[in-house]
C-alpha positions as CSV (number, residue, x, y, z in Angstrom):
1,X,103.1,105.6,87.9
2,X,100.4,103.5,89.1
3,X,101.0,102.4,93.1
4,X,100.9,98.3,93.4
5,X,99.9,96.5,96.1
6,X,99.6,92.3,96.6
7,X,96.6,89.9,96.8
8,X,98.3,87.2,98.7
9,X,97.6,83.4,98.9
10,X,99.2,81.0,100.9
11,X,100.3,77.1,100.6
12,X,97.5,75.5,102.5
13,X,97.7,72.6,105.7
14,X,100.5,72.8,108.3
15,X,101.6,69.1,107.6
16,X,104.4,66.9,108.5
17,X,106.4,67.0,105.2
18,X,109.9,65.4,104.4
19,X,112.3,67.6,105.4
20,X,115.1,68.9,102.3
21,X,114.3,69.2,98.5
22,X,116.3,68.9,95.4
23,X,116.7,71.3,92.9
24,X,115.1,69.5,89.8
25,X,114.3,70.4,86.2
26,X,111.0,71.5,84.8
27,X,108.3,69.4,84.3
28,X,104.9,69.5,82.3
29,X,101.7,69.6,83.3
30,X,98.9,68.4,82.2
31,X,96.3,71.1,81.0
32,X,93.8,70.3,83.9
33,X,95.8,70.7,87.3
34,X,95.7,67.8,89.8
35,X,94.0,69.2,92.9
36,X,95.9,71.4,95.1
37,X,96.2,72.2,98.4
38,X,93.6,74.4,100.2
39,X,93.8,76.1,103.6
40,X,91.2,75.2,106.7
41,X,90.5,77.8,108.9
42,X,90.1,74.9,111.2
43,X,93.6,73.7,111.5
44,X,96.3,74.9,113.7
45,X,98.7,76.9,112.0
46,X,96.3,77.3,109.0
47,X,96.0,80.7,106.8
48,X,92.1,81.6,105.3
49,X,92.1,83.0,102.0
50,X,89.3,84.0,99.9
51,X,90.1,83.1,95.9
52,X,87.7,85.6,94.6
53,X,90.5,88.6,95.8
54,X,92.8,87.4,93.3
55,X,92.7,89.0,89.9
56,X,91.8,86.1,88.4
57,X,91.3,82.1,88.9
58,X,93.9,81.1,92.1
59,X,94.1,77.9,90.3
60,X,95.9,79.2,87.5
61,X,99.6,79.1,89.5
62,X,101.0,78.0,92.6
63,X,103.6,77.6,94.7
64,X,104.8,75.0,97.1
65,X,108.5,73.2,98.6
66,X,109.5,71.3,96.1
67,X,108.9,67.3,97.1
68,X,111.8,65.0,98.1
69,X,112.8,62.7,94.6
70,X,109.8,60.1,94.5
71,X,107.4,61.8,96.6
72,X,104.3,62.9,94.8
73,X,104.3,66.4,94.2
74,X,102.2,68.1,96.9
75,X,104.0,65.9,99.6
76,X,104.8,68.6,101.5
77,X,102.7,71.8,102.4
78,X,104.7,74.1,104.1
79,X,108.7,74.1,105.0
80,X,109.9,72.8,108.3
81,X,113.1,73.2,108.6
82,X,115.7,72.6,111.9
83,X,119.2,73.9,112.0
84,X,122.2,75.5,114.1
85,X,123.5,78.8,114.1
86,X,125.9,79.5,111.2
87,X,124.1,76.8,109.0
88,X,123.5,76.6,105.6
89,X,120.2,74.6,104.2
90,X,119.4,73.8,101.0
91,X,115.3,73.6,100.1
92,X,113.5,74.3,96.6
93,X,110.1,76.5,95.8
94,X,108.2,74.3,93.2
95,X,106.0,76.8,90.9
96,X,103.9,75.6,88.9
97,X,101.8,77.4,86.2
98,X,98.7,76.3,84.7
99,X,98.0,79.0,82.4
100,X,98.7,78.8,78.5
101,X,101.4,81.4,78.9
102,X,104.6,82.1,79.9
103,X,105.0,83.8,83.6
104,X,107.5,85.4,85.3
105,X,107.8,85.5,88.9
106,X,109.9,87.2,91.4
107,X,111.3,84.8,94.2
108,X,111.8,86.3,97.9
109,X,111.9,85.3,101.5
110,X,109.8,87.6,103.6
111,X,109.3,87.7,107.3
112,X,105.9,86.7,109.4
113,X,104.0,88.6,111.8
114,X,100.7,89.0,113.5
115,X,98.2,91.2,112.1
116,X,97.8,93.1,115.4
117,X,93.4,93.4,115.0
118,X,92.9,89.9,114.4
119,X,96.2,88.4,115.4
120,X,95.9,86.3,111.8
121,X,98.8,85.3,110.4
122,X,100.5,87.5,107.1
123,X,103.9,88.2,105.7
124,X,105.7,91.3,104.6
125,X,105.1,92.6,101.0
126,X,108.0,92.4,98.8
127,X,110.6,95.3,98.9
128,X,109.9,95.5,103.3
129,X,113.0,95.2,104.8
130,X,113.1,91.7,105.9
131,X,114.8,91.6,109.4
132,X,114.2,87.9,110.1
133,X,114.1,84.8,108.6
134,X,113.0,86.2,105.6
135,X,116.1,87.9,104.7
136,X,117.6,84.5,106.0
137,X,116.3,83.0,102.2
138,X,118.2,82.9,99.1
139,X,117.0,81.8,95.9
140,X,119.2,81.1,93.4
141,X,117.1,83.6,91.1
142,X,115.4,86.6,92.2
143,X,113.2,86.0,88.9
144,X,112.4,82.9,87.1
145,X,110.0,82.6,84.1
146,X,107.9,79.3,84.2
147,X,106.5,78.3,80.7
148,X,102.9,77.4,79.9
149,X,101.8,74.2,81.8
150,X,105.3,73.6,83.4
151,X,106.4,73.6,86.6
152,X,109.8,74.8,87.6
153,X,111.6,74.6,91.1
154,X,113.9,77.1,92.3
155,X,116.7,76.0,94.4
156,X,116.8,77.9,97.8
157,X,119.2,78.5,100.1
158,X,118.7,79.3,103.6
159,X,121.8,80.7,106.2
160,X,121.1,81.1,109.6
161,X,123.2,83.7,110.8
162,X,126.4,82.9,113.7
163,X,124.0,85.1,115.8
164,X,120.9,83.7,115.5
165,X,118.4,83.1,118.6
166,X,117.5,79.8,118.7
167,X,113.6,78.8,118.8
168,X,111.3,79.3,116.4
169,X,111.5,81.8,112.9
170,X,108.3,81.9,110.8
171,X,108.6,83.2,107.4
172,X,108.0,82.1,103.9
173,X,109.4,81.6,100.9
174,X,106.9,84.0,98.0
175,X,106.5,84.1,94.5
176,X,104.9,87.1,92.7
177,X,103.6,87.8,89.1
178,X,105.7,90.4,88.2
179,X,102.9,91.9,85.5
180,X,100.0,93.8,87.2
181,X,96.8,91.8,87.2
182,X,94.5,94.6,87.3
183,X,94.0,97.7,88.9
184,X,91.0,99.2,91.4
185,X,90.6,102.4,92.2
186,X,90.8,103.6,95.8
187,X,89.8,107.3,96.3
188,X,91.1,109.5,93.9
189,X,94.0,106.8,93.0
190,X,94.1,103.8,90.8
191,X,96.2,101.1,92.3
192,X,97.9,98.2,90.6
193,X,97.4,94.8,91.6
194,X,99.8,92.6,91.2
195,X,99.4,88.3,92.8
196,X,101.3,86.6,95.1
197,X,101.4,83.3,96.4
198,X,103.6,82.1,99.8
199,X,104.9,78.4,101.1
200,X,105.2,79.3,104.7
201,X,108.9,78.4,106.5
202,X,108.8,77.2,110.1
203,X,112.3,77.3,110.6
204,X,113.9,76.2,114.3
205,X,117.5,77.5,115.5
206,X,119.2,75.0,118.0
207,X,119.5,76.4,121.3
208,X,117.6,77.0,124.5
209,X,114.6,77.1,124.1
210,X,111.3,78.6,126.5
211,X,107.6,79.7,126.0
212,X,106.2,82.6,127.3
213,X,103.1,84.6,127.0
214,X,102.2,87.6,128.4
215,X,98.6,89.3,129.4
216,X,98.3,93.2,129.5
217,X,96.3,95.9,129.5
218,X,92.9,93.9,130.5
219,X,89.9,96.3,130.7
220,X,86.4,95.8,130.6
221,X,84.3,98.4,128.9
222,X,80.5,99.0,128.6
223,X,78.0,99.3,131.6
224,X,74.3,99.1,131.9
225,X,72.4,102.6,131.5
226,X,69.3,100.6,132.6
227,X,67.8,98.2,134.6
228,X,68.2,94.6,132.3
229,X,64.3,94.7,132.4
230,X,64.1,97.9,130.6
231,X,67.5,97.3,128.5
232,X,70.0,95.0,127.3
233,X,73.3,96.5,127.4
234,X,76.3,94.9,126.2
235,X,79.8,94.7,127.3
236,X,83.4,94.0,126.2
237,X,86.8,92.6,127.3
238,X,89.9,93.4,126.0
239,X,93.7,93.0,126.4
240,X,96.8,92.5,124.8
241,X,98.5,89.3,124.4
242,X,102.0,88.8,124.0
243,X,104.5,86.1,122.9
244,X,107.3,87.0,125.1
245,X,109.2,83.4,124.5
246,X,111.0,82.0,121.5
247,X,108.1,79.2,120.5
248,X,105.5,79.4,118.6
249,X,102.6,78.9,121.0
250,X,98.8,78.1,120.2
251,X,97.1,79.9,123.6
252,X,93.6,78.8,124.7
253,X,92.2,82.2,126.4
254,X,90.1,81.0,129.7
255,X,88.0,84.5,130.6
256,X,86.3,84.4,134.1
257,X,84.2,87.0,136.2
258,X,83.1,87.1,139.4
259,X,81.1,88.7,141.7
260,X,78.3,89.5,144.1
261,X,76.2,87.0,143.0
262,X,78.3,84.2,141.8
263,X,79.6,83.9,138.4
264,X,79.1,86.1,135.8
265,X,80.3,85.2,132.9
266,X,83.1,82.0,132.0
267,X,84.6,81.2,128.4
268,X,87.0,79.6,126.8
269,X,88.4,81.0,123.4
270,X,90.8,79.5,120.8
271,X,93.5,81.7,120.1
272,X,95.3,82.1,116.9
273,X,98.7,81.1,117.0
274,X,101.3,84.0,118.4
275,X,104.9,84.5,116.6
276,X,107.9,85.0,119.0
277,X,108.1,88.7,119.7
278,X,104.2,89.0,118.6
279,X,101.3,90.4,120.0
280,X,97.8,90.7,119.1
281,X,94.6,91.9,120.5
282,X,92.1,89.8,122.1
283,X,88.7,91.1,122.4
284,X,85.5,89.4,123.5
285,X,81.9,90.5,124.0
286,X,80.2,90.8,127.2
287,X,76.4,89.5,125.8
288,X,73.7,91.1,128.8
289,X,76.2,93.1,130.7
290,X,74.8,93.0,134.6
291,X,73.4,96.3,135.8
292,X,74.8,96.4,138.9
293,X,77.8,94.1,140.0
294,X,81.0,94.4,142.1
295,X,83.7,91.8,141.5
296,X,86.9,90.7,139.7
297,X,87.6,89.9,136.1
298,X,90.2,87.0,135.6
299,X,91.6,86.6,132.2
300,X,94.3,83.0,132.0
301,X,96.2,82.2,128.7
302,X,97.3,78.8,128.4
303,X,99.4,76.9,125.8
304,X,99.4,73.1,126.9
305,X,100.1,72.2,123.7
306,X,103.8,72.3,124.4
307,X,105.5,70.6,127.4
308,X,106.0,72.6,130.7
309,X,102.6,74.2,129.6
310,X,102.6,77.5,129.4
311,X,100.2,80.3,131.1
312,X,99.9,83.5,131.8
313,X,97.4,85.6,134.2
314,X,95.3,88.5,134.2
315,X,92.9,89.9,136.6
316,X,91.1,93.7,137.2
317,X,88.6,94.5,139.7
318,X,84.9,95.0,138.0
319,X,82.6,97.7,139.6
320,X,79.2,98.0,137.2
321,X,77.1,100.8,138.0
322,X,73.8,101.9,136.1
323,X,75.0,105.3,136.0
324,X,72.2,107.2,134.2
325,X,69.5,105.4,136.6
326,X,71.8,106.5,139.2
327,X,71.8,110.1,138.1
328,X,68.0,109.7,137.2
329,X,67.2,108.2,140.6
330,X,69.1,111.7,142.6
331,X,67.5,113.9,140.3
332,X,63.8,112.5,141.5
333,X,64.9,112.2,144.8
334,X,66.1,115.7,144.6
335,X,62.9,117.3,142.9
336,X,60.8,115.3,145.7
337,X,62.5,117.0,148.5
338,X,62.2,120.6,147.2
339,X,58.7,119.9,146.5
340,X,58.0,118.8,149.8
341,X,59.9,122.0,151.2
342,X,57.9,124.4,148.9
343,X,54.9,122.7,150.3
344,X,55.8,123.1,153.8
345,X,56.8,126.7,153.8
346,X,53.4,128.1,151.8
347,X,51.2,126.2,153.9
348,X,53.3,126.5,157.0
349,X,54.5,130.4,157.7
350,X,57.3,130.7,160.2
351,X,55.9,131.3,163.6
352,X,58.5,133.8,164.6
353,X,57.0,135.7,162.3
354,X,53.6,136.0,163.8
355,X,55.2,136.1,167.1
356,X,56.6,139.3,166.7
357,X,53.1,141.4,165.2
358,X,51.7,140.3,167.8
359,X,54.4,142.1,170.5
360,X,54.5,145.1,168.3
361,X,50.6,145.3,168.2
362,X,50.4,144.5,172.2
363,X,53.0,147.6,172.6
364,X,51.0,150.1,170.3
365,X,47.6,149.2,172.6
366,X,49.6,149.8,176.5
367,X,51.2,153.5,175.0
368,X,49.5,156.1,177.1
């Protein structure tokens, strides 16, 4: 049995869409699709993806909430949803396929999470056990075949538990080719590929509500073998940062360093937005690490996109030493002064020495 694993796309913008669908019936499509949506690194909330790792054109189906009646199709991007513990809503995933041939999907919620290296956004392959909102979605098919050129939406269903914590739950609602694409092989094993694309669900739970964030673990690594005018040496800055409230927060990292002389170094970094319960890793190069320097590193994470803004701080003392120069430096210092006490003792021959022939010699001469 060949192993499978997912190539991934996701609905594009984080926009303002109607909130609520209607299940409706399928529609045609005409045989060159309208434009869809396409993500932009550059907008908050927005997932990259890179076309070229599907198995073949990403334009051939897609998947999107299903627009309000009278709204054109790709009114709305993403779900955002708003409800109270122990509610039921009632949404719809519009797929559409492009291709001249019949496709069958499989229809799942899955949860969200940070990818801990990058802190990008991603959701949980089908068959994870979905713990969150995720397992919070019901379609009213687990598989659905969409003819050629028609799309079809499927009604969904999502109950928040009695128990829910209110804030925010980021998910999304996934549909997946159930045939394998094509297969690569990795090592000594052939792995099926199989294509899935995701409408992301912002879903909020009434209920008190509070941001947090949370700054550990900040270390700076990396010193300066040598002098800067005989090397460049660079450094790096790294911590862990975590969303300890129930929001969704969009952090601004302010990094600042101190010392001897002044300021060192003072940036400010976009963050990518942190799930409730999520961490992720910031890291940040040091360009010309100092070669010597004493002084404090100050790392602030700030979310004033929300109201109380949100921050959190950091700080570790900084002690940069050129270590090897160091080392170099005592190892000269050291040859010097044996050198010099080598010197001394053949050119210079203790006195007592001389001293004491001279008394036995004096003694030998007075004996009778």
């Amino acid at each position: 049995m060949i192993p499978v694993i997912a190539v991934r796309l996701f609905a594009a913008l984080l926009t303002a869409g109607a909130l609520g669908a209607t299940a409706g019936p399928s529609a045609a499509l005409a045989p060159s699709p309208s434009p869809k949506p396409s993500p932009s690194p550059s907008a908050p909330g927005s997932a990259s993806t890179d076309p070229s790792k599907a198995a073949h054109d990403p334009g051939s189906w897609w998947v999107q909430p299903a627009p309000q009646p009278g709204a054109a199709a790709d009114s709305r991007q993403y779900f955002i949803l708003e409800g109270h513990p122990g509610s039921t809503l009632q949404d719809g995933l519009a797929i559409s396929n492009y291709t001249d041939h019949p496709i069958t999907y499989y229809v799942y919620g899955a949860d969200g999470y940070n990818t801990p290296k990058d802190g990008q956004f991603a959701l949980r392959d089908h068959g994870y056990p979905m713990t969150g909102v995720g397992g919070w979605v019901r379609p009213a098919f687990p598989t659905v075949t969409v003819p050629a050129r028609t799309s079809t939406v499927v009604p969904v269903t999502i109950a928040i538990p009695a128990d829910a914590t209110p804030g925010d739950h980021i998910g999304g609602v996934s549909g997946m080719d159930s045939e394998v694409e094509s297969t690569q092989q990795q090592g000594n094993v052939r792995v099926g590929i199989k294509r899935v694309v995701a409408a992301r669900l912002y879903l909020h739970v009434d209920g008190a509500t509070m941001g947090g964030l949370t700054v550990t673990g900040l270390k700076v690594s990396g010193s300066s073998a040598f002098p800067a005018y005989l090397s460049d040496s660079d450094g790096s800055v790294t911590a862990t940062i975590t969303n300890s409230g129930n929001l969704l927060q969009t952090p601004k990292a302010h990094l600042r360093a101190t010392g001897i002389f002044g300021t060192l170094i003072e940036e400010t970094v976009q963050l990518p937005q942190i799930l409730p319960g999520q961490s992720i890793d910031f890291a940040q190069q040091w360009k010309h690490l100092p070669p010597f320097e004493v002084g404090t590193m100050r790392l602030e994470v700030t979310d004033d996109s929300v109201s109380p803004a949100v921050t959190s701080t950091a700080s570790v003392s900084l002690i940069l030493i050129p270590w090897l120069t160091i080392l170099a430096a005592a190892v000269l210092v050291a040859a010097g002064i044996t050198g010099h006490v080598f010197w001394r003792r053949r050119n210079n021959p203790p006195p007592v020495r001389h001293q004491r022939r001279g008394q036995r010699e004096t003694s030998k001469a007075a004996a009778p």
